[in-house]
N, C-alpha and C positions, 0 to 999 in steps of 0.2 A: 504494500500500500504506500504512495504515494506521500509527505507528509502535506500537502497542500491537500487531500483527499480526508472530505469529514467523515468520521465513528459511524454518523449515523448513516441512511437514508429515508427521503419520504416517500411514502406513500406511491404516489404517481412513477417514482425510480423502481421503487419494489416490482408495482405492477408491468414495469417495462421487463426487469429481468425474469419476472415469475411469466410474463405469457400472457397475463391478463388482463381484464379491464380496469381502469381506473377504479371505477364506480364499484367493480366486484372486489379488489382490495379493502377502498376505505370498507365496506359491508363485512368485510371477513375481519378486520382490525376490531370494529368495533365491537364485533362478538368477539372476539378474543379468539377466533378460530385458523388464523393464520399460522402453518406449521414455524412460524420463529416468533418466540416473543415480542408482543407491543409495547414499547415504552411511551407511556403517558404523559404529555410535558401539559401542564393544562389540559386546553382542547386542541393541543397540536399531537400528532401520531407519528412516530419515529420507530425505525427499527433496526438492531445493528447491523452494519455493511457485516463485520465477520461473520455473523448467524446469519445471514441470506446465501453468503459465500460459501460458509461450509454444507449448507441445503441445497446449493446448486451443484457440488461437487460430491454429492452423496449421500452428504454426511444429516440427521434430521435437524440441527438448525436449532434446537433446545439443549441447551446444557444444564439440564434441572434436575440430574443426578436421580432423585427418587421416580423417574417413570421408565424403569425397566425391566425388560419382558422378559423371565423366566424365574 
């Protein structure tokens, strides 16, 4: 990463890399149902470049230790 390149991104960046719609991101954020966590700034919606990164290269994008499968 780039050090001129922000932590986060929004929304509308997400739904570029995800494949999606705008409209069906902010909807998936606000449920909270997007496989990487939302971070809540206010009413603004962010989410980390590294968790989008590592869900696009595989990996599921949560690193919240207690949800594993076996």
């Amino acid at each position: 990463m780039q050090s001129s390149e922000s932590l986060t991104m929004k929304i509308p960046e997400v739904a570029r890399a995800l494949g999606i719609s705008r409209g069906l991101a902010y909807e998936l954020a606000r449920r909270d149902a997007l496989p990487v966590p939302v971070i809540h700034l206010g009413r603004r919606l962010v989410l980390s470049r590294k968790a989008v990164s590592t869900l696009l290269e595989g990996g599921n994008g949560q690193d919240k230790g207690s949800h594993e499968n076996g």
